[in-house]
C-alpha positions in Angstrom: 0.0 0.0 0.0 3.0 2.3 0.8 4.8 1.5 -2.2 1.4 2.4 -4.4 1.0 5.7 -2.8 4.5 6.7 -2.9 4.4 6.0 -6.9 1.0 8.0 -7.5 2.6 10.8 -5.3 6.0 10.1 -6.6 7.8 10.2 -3.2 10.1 7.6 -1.8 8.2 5.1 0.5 10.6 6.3 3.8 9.6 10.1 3.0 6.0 9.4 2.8 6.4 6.7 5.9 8.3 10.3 7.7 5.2 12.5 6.5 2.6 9.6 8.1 4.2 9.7 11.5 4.4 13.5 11.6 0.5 13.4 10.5 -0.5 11.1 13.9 2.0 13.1 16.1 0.5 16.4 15.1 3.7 18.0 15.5 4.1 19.5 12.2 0.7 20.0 10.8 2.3 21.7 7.2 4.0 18.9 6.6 2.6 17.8 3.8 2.8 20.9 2.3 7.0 20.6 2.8 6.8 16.7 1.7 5.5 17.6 -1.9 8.3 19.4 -2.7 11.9 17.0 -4.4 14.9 18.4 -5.7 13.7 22.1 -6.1 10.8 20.5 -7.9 6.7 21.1 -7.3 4.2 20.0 -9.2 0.7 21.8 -8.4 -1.4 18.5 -9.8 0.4 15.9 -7.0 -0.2 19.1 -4.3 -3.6 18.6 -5.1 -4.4 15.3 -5.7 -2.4 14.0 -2.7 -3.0 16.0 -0.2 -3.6 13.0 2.7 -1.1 13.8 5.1 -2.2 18.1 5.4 -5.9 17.2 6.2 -5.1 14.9 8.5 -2.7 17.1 10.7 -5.5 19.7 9.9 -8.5 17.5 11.3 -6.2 17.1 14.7 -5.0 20.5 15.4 -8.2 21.9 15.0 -9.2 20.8 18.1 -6.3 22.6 20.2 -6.0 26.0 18.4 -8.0 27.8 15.5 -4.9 29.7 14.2 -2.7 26.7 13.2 -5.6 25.7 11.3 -5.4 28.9 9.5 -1.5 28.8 8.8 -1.4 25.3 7.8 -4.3 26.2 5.0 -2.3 29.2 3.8 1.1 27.2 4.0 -0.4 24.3 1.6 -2.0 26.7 -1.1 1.5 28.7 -0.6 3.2 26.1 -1.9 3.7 26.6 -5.3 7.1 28.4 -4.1 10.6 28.8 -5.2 12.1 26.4 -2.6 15.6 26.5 -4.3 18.7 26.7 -2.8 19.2 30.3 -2.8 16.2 30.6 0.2 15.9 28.2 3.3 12.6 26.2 3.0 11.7 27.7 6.3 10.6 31.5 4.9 8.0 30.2 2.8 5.9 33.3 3.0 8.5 35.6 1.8 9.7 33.6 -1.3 8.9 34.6 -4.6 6.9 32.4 -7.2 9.1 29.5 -9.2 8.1 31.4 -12.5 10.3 34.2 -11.7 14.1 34.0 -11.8 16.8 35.4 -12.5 18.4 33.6 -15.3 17.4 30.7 -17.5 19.8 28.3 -15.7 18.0 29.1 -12.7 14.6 27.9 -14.5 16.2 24.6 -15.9 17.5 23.9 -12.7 13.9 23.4 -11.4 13.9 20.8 -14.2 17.3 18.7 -13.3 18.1 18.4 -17.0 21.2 17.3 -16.4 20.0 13.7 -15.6 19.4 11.4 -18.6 15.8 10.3 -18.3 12.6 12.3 -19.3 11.6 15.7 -17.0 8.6 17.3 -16.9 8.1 21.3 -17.2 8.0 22.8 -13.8 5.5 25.6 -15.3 3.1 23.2 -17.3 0.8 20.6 -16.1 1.5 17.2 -17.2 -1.7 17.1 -19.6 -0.2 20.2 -21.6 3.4 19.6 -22.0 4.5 16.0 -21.2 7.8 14.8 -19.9 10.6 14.9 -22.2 14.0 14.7 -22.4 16.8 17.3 -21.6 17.5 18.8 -25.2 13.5 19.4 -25.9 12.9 20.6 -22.7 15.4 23.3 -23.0 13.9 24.7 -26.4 10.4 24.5 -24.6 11.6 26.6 -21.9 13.5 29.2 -23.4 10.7 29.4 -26.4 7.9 29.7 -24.4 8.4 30.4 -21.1 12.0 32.6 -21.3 11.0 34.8 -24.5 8.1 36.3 -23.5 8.4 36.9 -19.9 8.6 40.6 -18.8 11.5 42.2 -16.8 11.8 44.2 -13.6 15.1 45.4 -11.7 17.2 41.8 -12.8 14.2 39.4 -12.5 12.3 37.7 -15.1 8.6 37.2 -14.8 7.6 34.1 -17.1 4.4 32.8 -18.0 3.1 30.0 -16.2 0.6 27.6 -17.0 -0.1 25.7 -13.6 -3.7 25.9 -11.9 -2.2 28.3 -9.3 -5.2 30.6 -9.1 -6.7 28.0 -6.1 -10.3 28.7 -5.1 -11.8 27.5 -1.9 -11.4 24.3 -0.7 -14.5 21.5 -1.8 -15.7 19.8 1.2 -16.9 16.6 -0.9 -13.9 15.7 -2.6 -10.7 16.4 -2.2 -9.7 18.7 -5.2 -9.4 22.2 -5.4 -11.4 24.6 -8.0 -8.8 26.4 -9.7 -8.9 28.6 -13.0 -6.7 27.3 -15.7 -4.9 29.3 -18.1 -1.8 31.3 -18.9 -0.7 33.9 -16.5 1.9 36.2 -14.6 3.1 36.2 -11.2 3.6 39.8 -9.7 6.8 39.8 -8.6 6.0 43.0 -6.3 2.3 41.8 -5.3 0.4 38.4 -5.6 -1.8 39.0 -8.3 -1.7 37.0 -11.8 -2.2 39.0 -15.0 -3.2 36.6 -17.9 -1.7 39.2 -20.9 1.8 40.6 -21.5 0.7 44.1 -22.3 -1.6 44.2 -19.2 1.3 42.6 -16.7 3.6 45.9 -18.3 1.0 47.9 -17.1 0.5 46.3 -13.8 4.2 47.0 -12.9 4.3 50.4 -14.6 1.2 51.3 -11.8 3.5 49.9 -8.8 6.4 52.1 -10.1 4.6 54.9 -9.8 3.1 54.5 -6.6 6.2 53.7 -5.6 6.5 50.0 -4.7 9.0 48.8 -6.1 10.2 46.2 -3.3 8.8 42.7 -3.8 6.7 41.4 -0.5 7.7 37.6 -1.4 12.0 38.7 -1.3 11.9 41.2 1.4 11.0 40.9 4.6 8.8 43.0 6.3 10.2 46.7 7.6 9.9 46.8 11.4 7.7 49.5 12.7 9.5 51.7 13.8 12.1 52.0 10.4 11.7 55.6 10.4 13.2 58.1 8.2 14.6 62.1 9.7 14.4 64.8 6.9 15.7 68.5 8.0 14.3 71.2 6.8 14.6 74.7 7.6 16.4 74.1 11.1 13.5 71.6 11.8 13.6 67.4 11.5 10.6 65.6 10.6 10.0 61.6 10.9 8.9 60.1 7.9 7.9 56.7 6.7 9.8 55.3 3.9 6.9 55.6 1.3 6.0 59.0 2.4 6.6 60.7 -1.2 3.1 58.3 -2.8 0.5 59.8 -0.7 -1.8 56.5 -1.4 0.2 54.2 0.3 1.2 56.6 3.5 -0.8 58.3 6.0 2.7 60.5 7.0 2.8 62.8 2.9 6.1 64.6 2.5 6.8 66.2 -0.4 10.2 68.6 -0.7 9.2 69.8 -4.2 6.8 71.6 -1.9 9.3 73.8 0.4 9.1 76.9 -1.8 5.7 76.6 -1.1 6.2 76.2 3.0 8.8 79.3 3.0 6.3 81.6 1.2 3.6 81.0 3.6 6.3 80.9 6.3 6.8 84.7 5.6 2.7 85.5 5.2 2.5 84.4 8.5 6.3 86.4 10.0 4.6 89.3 8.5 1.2 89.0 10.2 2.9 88.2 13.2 4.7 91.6 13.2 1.4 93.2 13.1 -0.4 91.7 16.4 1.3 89.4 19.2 0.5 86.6 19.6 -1.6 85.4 16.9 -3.7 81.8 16.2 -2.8 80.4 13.5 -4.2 77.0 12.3 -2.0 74.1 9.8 -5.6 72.4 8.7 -4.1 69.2 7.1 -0.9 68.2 9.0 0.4 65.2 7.7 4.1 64.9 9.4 3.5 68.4 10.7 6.6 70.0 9.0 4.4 73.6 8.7 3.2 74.1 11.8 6.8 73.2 13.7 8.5 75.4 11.4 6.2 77.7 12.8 6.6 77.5 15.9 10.5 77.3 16.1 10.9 80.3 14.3 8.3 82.4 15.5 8.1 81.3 19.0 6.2 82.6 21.2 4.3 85.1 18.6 2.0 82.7 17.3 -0.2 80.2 18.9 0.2 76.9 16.7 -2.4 74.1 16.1 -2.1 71.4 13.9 -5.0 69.4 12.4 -5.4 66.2 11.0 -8.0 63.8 10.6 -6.0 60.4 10.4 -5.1 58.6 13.5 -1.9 57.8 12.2 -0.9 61.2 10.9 -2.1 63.0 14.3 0.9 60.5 15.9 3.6 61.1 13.7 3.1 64.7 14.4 3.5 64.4 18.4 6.5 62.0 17.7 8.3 65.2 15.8 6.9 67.4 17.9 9.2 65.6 21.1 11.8 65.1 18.4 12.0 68.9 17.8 11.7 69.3 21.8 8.4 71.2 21.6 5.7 70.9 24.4 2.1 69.4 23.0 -0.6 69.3 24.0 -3.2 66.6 22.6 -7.2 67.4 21.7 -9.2 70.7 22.9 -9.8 70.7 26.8 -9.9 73.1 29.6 -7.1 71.5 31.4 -3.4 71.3 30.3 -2.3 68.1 28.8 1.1 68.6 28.3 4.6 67.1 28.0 7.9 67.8 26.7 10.6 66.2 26.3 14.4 66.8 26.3 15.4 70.3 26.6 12.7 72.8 25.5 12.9 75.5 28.3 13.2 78.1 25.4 10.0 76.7 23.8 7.1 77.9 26.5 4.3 77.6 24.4 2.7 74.4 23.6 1.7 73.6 20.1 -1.6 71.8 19.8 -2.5 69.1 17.8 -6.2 67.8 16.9 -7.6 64.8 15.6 -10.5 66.1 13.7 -12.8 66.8 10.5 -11.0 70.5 9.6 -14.5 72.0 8.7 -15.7 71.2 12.0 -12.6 72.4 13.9 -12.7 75.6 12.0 -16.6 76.0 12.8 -16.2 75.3 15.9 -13.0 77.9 16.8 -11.9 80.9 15.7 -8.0 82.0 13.9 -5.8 84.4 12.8 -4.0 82.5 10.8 -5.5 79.8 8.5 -3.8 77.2 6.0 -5.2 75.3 3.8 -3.3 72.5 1.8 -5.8 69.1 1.2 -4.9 66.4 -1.6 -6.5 68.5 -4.9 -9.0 71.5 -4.8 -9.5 73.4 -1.0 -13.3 74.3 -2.2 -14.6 72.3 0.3 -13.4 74.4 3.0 -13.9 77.8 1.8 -17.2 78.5 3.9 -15.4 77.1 7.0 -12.6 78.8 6.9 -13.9 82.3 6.3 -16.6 81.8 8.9 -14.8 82.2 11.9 -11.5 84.1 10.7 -11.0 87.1 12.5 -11.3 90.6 10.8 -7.6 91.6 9.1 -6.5 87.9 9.5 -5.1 85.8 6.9 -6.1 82.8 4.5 -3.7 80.8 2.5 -4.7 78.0 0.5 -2.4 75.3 -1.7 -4.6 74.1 -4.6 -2.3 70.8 -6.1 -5.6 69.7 -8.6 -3.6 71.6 -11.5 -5.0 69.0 -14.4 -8.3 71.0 -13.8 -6.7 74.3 -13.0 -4.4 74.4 -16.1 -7.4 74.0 -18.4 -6.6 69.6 -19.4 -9.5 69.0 -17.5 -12.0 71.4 -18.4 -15.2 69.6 -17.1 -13.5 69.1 -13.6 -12.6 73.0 -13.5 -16.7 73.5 -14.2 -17.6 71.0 -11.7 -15.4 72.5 -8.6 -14.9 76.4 -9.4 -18.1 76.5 -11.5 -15.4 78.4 -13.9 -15.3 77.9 -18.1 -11.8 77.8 -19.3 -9.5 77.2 -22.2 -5.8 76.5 -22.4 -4.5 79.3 -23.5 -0.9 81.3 -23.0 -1.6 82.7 -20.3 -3.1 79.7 -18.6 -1.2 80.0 -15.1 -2.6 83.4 -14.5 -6.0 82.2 -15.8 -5.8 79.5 -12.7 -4.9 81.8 -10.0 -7.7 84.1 -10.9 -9.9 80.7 -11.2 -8.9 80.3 -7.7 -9.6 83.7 -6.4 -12.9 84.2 -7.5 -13.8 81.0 -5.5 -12.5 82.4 -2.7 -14.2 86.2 -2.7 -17.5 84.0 -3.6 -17.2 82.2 -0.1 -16.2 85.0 1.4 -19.0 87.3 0.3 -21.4 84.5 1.6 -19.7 85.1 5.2 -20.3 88.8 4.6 -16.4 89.1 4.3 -14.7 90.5 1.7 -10.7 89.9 0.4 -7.7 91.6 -0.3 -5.6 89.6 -2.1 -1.9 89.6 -1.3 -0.1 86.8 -3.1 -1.1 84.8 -5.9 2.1 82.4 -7.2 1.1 79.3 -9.9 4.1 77.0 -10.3 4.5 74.0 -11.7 3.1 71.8 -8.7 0.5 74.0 -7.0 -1.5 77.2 -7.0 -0.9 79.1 -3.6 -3.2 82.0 -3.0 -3.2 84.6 0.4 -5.7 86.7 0.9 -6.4 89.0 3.6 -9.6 89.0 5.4 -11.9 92.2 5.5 -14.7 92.4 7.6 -18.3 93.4 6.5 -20.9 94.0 3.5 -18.9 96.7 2.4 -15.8 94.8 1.4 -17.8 91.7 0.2 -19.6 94.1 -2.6 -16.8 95.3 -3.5 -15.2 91.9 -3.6 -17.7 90.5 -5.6 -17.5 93.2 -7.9 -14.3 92.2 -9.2 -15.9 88.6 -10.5 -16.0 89.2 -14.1 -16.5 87.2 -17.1 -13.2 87.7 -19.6 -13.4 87.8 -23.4 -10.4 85.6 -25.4 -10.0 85.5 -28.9 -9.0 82.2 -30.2 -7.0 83.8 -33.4 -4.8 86.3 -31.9 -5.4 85.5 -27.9 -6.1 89.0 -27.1 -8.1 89.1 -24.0 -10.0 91.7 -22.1 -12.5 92.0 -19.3 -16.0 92.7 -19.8 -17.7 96.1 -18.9 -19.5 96.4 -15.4 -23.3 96.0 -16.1 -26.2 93.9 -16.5 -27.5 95.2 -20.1 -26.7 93.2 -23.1 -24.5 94.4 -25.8 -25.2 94.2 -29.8 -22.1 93.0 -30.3 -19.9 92.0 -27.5 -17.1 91.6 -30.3 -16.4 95.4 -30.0 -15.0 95.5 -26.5 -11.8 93.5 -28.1 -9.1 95.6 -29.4 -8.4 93.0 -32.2 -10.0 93.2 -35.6 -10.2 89.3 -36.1 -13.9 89.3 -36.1 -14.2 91.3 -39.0 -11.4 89.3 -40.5 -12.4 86.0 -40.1 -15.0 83.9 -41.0 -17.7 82.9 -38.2 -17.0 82.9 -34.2 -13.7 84.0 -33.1 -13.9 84.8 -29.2 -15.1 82.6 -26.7 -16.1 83.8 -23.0 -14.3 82.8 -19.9 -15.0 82.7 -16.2 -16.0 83.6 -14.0 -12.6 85.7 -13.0 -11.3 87.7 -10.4 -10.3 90.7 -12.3 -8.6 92.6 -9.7 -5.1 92.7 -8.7 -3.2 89.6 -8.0 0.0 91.3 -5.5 0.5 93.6 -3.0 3.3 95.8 -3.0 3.7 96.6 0.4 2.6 93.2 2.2 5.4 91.5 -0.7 8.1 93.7 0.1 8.0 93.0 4.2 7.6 88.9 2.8 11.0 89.7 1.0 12.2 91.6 4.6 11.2 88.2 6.2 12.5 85.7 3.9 16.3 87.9 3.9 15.8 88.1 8.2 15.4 84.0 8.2 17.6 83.0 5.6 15.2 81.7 3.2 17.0 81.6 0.1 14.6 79.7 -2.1 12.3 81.8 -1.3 13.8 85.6 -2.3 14.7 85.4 -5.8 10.9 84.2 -6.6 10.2 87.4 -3.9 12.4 89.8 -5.7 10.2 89.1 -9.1 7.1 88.9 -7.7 7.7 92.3 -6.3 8.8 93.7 -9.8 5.7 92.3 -11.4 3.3 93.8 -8.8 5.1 97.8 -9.6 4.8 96.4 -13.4 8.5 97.7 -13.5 11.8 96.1 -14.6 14.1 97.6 -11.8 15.4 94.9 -9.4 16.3 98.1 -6.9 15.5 96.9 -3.2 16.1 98.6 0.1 17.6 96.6 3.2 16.3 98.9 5.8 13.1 97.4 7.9 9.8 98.2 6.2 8.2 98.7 9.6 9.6 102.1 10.3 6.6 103.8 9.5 3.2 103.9 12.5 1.1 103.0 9.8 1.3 101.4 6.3 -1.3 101.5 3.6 -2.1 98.4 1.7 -4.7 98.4 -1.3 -6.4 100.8 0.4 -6.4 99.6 4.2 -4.0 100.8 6.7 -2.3 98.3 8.8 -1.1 98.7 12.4 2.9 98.4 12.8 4.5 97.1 16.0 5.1 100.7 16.8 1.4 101.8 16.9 0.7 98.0 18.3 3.1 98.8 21.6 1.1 101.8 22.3 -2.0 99.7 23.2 -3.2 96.5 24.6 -4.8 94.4 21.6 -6.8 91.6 22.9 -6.7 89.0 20.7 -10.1 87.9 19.0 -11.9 91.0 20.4 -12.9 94.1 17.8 -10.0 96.4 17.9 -10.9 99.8 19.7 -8.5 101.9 17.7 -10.0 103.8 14.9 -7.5 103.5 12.1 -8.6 99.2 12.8 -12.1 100.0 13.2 -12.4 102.1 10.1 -9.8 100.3 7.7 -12.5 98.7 5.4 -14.3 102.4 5.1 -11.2 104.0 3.9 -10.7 101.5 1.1 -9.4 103.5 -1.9 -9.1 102.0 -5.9 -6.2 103.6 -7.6 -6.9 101.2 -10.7 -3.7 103.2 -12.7 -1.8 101.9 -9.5 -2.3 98.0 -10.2 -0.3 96.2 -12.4 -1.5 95.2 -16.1 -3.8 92.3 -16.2 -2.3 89.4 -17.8 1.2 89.1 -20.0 2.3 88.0 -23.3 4.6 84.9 -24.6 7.3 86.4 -26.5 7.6 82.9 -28.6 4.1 82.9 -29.3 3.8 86.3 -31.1 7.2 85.9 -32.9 7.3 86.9 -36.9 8.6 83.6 -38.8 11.6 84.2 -40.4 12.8 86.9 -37.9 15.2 86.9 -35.1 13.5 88.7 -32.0 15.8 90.5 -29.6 16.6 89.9 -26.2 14.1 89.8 -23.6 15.5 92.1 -21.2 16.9 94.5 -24.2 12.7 94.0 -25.5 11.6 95.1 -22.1 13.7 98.3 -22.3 12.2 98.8 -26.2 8.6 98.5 -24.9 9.4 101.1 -21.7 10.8 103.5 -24.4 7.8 103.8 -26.0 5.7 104.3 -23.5 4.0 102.0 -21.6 4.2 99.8 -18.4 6.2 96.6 -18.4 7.8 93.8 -16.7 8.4 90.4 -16.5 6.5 87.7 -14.7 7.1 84.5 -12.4 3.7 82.4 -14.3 6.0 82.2 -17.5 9.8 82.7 -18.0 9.5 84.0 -21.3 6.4 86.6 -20.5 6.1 89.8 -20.5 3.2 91.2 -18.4 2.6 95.0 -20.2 -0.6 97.6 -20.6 0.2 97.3 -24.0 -2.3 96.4 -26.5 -1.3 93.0 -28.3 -0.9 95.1 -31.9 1.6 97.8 -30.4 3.2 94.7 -28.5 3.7 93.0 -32.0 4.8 96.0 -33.4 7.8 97.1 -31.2 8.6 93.5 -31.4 8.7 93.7 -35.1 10.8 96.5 -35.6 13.6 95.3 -33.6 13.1 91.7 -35.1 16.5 91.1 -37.2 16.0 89.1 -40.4 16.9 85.4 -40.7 18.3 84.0 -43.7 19.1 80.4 -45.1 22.2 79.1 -45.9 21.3 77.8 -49.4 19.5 81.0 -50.4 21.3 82.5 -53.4 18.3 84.5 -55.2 17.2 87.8 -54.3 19.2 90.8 -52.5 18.4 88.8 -48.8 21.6 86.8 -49.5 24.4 89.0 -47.8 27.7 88.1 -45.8 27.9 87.5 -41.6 30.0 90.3 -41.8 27.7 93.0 -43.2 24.9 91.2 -41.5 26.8 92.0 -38.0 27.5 95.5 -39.5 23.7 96.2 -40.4 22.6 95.1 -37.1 24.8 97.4 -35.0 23.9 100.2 -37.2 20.1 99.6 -36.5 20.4 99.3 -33.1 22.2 102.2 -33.2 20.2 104.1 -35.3 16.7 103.1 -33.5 17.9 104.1 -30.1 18.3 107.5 -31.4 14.7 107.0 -33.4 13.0 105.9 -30.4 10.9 109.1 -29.8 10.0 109.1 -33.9 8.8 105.4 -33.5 5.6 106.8 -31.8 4.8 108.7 -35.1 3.4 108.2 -38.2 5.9 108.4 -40.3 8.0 106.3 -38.7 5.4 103.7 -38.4 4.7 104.0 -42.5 8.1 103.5 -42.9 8.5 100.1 -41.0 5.0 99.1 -43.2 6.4 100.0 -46.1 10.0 98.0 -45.5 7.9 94.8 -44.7 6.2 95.2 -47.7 9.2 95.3 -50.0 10.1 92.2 -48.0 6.7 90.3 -48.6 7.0 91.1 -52.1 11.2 90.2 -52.2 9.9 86.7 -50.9 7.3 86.5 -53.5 8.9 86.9 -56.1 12.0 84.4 -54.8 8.8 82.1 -55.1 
């Protein structure tokens, strides 16, 4: 009886007699699942079929403890494994699948073709691909199994064709459901992908999530495998997958510390306005924001962080004690502090909350608010503008850029209720897509904005707006909310007139002509928009003060710009002294309180201030329009004449401030130029100092001159126009450029 099982099984008579005795003793009851494997080799039909010597250590174990059963279950369907020399036999669980290997030696090792008699595949059943001998095996191997496998980091994924998609167990006979068929073995998870293509795929999703660690080689990271990042003076704990924000409860991202400076120095420069201050980080995560926070500031601000994960709200207490600051844990009257290590400079506790952020901002009330969820911060407009006290602050980090940037148009509509079209200017277009949300939720509070920084990079949109009290400001807000006329030929753009009535022809309020032109429609409408300013002079310049004081160096030379683009001017002249010098400082209208003027009276934090310049800061608004800076800018590039060389941007800059009109560059583009211009005149200047470009092979026609008196005839124009500036602006001047294109046109003509 032995001898027949041990040839149906095709084990040796003493190994199965050894896999009997362990059965009865109940010592080991996975045996079986150990037993079925010989020389490297397993074959998924005998697993199956002969399964005796599992069930029965299964039936007796049961009775002493329901987790062995579990373990020896999950060991025997487990054991279509790689049990080759390179692993022990006893890490079952964290071996990889015999399909994938290294090499092809490694796969005809599984096969022992080095012994003369006939082998079966070790990734075919016996009823596909029968036993053979060494030389045909080989070419079945490498034709089917080695040449279409798919690679990642040194391993090779082939396709197998065992039953090892096992189903539950069937209670009335003793074979397992399984779902024949070619497949692939994830190397990184355990799934089984039938097609090539879809396998590439499958891999291509785990590299960008950022698994790329196999969970059958590795073992398991410990817990507490933690990684310190320093940023800014301050050392955060971070999990090793914390740059894929779907596999981590702990999102870091350093891309974003230009981000974190500039709201770093919104919140220095609110902080020199009124001691101490609340301020709130809304969506923690490791808590890098709020520590820098308060390290810096100290004991100006008041610091809570927020979080609704469990996980997240730990990791921020853990780098709160590794930082050495005090913290205190969910909103009670009493004190729950504790500190750790040496924190006697750091007297104020920073709090940290474990809730929904629309409920914690409801429920209290900030100076200092911070928005920064995964995609749009819509959803916490109304929140945070309900309870924000009068002059405070609001900055939100928008990261849904595929809707912002105009590639998803439908999802822009559906969350900022906002039509939009990719256009040139389609960074600008986003921030003001962002702004009008924000006065629209901030008019429902009866609150209007001032908006003090709007910066659209590549990653995020960041926005920070100041908070101004009362129906006044909110109508004046919502004023601002304006629909925006673009035409699709030329991509001039302009607001549309104040008003409810309806216009003939809304065609007319463009300066272009391309309607008349051109066939059909040629404009579309866009928005809503804010159509106010995006900067504020004064507020940016004490950022820049802030950012020089603390040694933020990414930070100034994006300042430095956005402070030219805000005067609309191209000088890069800025002074060193402290902006707060002066009692009082006007800002778009509203005066703001010094630390001068603050020392000279007790402010009570959250009350209504008794001074008058506070109390009547939102009546004394004034709108210098001529003051702000040009709405939207021009691509150099994309209003280029073909076949011209344009100048320099910086030597164009100086052209277009020769003739007139307002102009400077601008941090949404790197080749823009934000001007009052009108796009014809902007054409124009660039087409007069565009310098001709010729081809190498172009003998016909007068354009054919010599590098030499090219170089000469450029000098001399340069020359000559920056004595001709002041004629430029006439008429003659300007039918004498028309008329040297037109002997061009016609020179190309007639080369034709």
């Amino acid at each position: 009886m032995a001898a027949e099982e041990a040839a149906e099984t095709g084990l040796s008579a003493e190994q199965l007699q050894e896999a009997e005795e362990e059965a009865e003793d109940g010592s080991n009851p996975a045996g079986g699942g150990e037993a079925t494997a010989l020389n490297g080799e397993v074959d998924c039909k005998e697993v199956k079929s002969n399964n005796l010597p599992v069930k029965v250590a299964e039936s007796e174990v049961e009775t002493k403890e329901e987790g062995i059963e579990h373990e020896s279950i999950r060991e025997s369907d487990s054991s279509i494994l790689d049990v080759s020399s390179d692993y022990p036999r006893g890490l079952l669980k964290n071996q990889k699948h015999l399909s994938i290997q290294r090499q092809l030696a490694d796969l005809e090792k599984l096969a022992d073709l080095n012994e003369a008699e006939k082998k079966p595949c070790p990734l075919c059943p016996e009823e596909k691909f029968k036993a053979c001998y060494g030389h045909k095996l080989h070419r079945h191997l490498q034709n089917l199994h080695w040449k279409i496998s798919v690679e990642f980091e040194g391993y090779r994924m082939c396709i197998c064709h065992l039953p090892c998609r096992i189903a539950k167990p069937n209670c009335v006979a003793d074979q397992m459901f399984s779902k024949m068929g070619a497949h692939y073995h994830c190397i990184i998870c355990s799934a089984t992908i039938t097609r090539r293509t879809d396998m590439i795929g499958h891999i291509n999703r785990h590299v960008n999530k950022g698994e790329t660690e196999s969970r059958f080689i590795t073992a398991p990271a410990p817990k507490s495998s933690h990684e310190v990042l320093k940023e800014s003076d301050t050392d955060v704990q971070v999990l090793p997958n914390y740059s894929t924000p779907q596999k981590t409860d702990s999102y870091f991202n350093p891309k974003m510390k230009l981000n974190r400076q500039l709201i770093f120095c919104a919140l220095a420069v609110l902080a020199e306005e009124r001691k101490p201050i609340e301020c709130l980080d809304a969506f923690g995560a490791t808590g890098i924001m709020g520590l820098q926070w308060a390290k810096h500031l100290r004991s100006s601000v008041k610091v809570t962080i927020n979080d609704c994960n469990e996980n997240s709200v730990t990791m921020i207490q853990e780098n709160c004690h590794l930082n050495k600051m005090k913290v205190k844990v969910n909103t009670k009257e009493e004190d729950n502090d504790e500190a750790i290590g040496d924190g006697e400079e750091n007297t104020d506790a920073i709090e940290v909350t474990k809730m929904d952020a629309n409920v914690l901002m409801h429920l209290r009330s900030f100076d200092f608010i911070h928005l920064d969820p995964f995609g749009t911060s819509v959803n916490y407009l109304d929140s945070a503008f309900r309870n924000v006290r009068n002059l405070g602050i609001v900055s939100l980090t928008s990261t849904d850029i595929s809707s912002l940037y105009a590639k998803a148009q439908h999802v822009a509509l559906r969350h900022y209720g906002c039509n939009i079209v990719r256009t040139e200017y389609y960074k600008e277009l986003a921030a003001r897509t962002v702004i009008a949300a924000v006065a629209r939720a901030a008019a429902r509070c009866n609150k209007g904005i001032e908006v003090l920084l709007a910066v659209a990079l590549e990653h995020f949109v960041l926005v920070v707006v100041r908070v101004l009290r009362g129906p006044s400001p909110a109508d004046d807000s919502a004023k601002k909310i304006r629909y925006l006329i673009h035409c699709q030929w030329c991509e001039e753009r302009i607001f549309q007139k104040e008003g409810n009535m309806v216009e003939e022809n809304p065609y007319q309020q463009l300066p272009c002509d391309c309607h008349g032109s051109m066939p059909g429609r040629t404009a579309v409408v866009l928005g809503p928009l804010w159509s106010g300013a995006l900067f504020n002079t004064g507020f940016l310049r004490r950022m820049l003060f802030e950012a020089v004081q603390y040694g933020l160096e990414e930070a100034q030379p994006l300042l430095k710009t956005v402070v030219c683009e805000a005067e609309c001017t191209t000088s890069k002249n800025f002074s060193t002294h402290s902006p707060y010098d002066e009692n009082k400082q006007e800002e778009c209208g509203v005066y703001i309180k010094t630390p001068d003027t603050l020392a000279e009276s007790d402010v009570v934090p959250g009350k209504r201030k008794n001074n008058e310049v506070m109390r009547n800061a939102t009546k004394r608004q004034k709108t210098d329009n001529s003051a702000e800076h040009p709405a939207f800018y021009y691509n150099i590039h994309r209003h280029s004449i073909k076949g011209m060389n344009m100048p320099k941007l910086n030597k164009f800059l100086n052209y277009l401030s020769e003739a007139g009109y307002r102009v400077s560059r601008t941090h949404f583009d790197p080749m823009g130029v934000r001007t009052n211009a009108p796009l014809a005149h902007f054409k124009t200047v660039l087409m007069k100092y565009s310098t001709p470009t010729y081809a190498g092979g172009q003998t016909e026609g007068p354009l054919h001159v010599t590098e030499d008196v090219q170089l000469g005839d450029q000098l001399q124009a340069a020359a000559d126009s920056k004595a001709k500036d002041d004629e430029f602006l006439g008429e003659n001047k300007s039918g004498d450029t028309a008329t040297m294109f037109a002997e061009d046109c016609a020179t190309h003509c007639a080369a034709d």
